[in-house]
N, C-alpha and C positions, 0 to 999 in steps of 0.2 A: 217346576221349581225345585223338588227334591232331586232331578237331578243333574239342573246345574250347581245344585250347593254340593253335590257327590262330587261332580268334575271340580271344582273352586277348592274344595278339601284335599284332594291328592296332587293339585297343583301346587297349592299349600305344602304339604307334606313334599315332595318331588323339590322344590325348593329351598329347603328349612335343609333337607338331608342331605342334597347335593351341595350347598354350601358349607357345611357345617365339616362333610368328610372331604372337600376340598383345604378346608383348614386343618384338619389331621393328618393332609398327606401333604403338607409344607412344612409339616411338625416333623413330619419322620415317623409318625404314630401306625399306620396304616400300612404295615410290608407283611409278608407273605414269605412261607417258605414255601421251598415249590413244589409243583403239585409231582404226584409219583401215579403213571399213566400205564405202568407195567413193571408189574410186584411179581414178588412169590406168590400170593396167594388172589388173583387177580378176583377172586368171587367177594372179597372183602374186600366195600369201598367206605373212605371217610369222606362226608362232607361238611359244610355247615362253615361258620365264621370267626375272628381271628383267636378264642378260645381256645381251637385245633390250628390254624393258621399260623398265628403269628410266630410261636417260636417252635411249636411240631415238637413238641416231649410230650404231652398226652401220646401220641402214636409213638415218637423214639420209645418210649416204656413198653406199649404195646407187644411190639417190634420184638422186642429183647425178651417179655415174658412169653410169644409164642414161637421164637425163635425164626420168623419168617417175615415179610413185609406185607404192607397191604398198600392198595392205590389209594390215592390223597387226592380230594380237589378241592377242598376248604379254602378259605380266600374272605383276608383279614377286609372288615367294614360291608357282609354281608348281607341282603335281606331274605325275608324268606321267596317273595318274587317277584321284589319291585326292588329300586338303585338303577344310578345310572354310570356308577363308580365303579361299581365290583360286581362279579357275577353273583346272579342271586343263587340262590341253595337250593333253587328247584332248576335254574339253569347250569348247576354244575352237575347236580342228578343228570342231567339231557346229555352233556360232556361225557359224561361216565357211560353212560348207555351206548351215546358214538363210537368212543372206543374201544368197550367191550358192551354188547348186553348181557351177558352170563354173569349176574350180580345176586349172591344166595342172601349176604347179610350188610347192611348200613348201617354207621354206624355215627352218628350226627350231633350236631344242633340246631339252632337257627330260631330268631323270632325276637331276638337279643337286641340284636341292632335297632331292628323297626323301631321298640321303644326308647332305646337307648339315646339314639341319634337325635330322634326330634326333643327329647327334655334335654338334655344339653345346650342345646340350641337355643331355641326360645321356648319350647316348653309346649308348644299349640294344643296339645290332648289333656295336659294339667296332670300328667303322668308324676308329677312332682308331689310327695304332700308334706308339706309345710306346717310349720307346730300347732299354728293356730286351728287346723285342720283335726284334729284329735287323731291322729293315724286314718283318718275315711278316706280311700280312693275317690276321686272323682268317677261320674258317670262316665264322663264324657273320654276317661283314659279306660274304663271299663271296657266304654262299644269300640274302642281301638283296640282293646286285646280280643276282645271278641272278633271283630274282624281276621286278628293274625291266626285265632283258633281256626275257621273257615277255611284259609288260605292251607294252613297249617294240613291240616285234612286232606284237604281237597288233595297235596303233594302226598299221603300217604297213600290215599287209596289211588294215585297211580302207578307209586311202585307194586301195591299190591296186585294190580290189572297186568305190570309187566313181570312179576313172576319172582318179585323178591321172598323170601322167604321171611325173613326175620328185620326187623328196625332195632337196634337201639341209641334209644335218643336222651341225650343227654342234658337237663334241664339246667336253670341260670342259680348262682348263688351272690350271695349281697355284694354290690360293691359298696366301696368305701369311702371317708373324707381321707383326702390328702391338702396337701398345699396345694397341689396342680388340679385335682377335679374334689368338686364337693358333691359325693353321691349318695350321702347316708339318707338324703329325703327319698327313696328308689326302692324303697324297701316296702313297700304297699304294694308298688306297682309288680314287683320280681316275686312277690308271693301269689297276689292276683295270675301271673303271668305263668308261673309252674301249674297253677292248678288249673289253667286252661290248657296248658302245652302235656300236662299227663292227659287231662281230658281227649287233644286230639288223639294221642295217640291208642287210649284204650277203646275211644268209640269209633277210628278205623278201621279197615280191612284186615288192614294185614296184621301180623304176628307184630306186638313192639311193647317191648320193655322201656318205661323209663325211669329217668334215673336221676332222685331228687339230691343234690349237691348241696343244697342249704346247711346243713348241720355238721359237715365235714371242713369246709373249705372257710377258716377264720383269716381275721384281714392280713396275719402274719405270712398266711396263703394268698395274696395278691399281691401286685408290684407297686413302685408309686405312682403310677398312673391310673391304681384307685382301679382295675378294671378286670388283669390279664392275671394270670397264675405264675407263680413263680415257680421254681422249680419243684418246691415241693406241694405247690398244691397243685401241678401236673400231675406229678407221682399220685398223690392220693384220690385225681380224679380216672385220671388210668387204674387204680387202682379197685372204683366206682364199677369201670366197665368188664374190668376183664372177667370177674365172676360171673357175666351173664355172656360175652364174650366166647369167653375155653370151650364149654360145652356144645357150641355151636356150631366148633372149626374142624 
């Protein structure tokens, strides 16, 4: 019984997502700048979703404060290893490997979407919380982050297995109400959600800094679609990385 209700739930989920970022890419919401397969410095890769994706000034910043480039495979409407839209973040890892495997440092997000997608949508995990709620996460959005913490992992300790050196990963910070999305109830779920996504990464294998964006990036720093950064809260999250970044390179 548990586990047709397991198979019934990521049908669920597989559906909710895959409709949902079929509607964002009718929108125009969902593009990508393209990926860079052969950089300056090919042992530094970015991957992860459309944060780094969609308009690539986190890394143009980068770029310019090391004076060199690095490979991209980021790809806006990511999961971390499920979608059937966009390549997930652990399928772009596999991408980067293909084309080169000599990868010292990563340098990411992901875990974003997973939640993001299905509360927008119709909400199935209750990842939403709602006034009446007193600020409590639901459980039921809890054992969803929990699951992505697992998934989360599990892609860590195979970079560590293939000989990466160093991760830094980059955590989520508040989206906001606009006219176009209303995402101020998301703010339980993106706190819950860093402090499992630091978790995977400290109780990994491998070497990985993370890097908590909550307190920097205000809504003046995102666009109006309530989600993505704008120029200067690119800057200031490039700005997040490259301190742990420099010493690395």
């Amino acid at each position: 019984m548990n586990r047709i209700a397991g198979k019934s739930s990521k049908l669920i989920r597989l559906f909710v997502v895959s409709l949902f970022a079929l509607t964002l890419i009718g929108c125009g919401f969902v593009a990508s700048v393209p990926w860079i397969r052969n950089a300056d410095n090919n042992q530094v890769v970015n991957i992860g979703d459309s944060i780094f994706a969609l308009s690539g000034e986190i890394q143009d910043f980068l770029h310019a404060y090391a004076g060199q480039t690095f490979r991209r495979y980021a790809v806006s409407g990511a999961e971390i290893t499920g979608g059937v839209l966009a390549p997930s973040v652990a399928s772009q890892y596999n991408t980067a490997r293909s084309d080169n495997p000599d990868i010292d440092i990563i340098f990411m997000d992901g875990g974003g979407n997973d939640i993001l997608l299905p509360a927008i949508a119709f909400d199935p995990y209750d990842c939403k919380t709602q006034w009446y709620e007193w600020g409590k996460l639901s459980s039921s959005c809890k054992s969803f982050i929990d699951d992505i913490y697992v998934e989360t992992v599990n892609l860590l300790n195979d970079m560590y297995a293939d000989g990466v050196d160093h991760v830094i990963y980059q955590g989520y910070y508040y989206t906001k109400d606009t006219w176009l999305m209303q995402l101020d109830d998301l703010e339980e779920a993106i706190d819950y959600g860093d402090v499992r996504l630091a978790q995977a990464c400290q109780n990994s294998a491998v070497n990985c800094t993370f890097i908590d964006p909550r307190s920097t990036i205000k809504d003046s720093d995102i666009k109006s679609d309530a989600i993505h950064p704008t120029t200067s809260g690119s800057q200031k999250l490039a700005n997040l990385i490259w301190p742990v970044l420099a010493p690395l390179l």
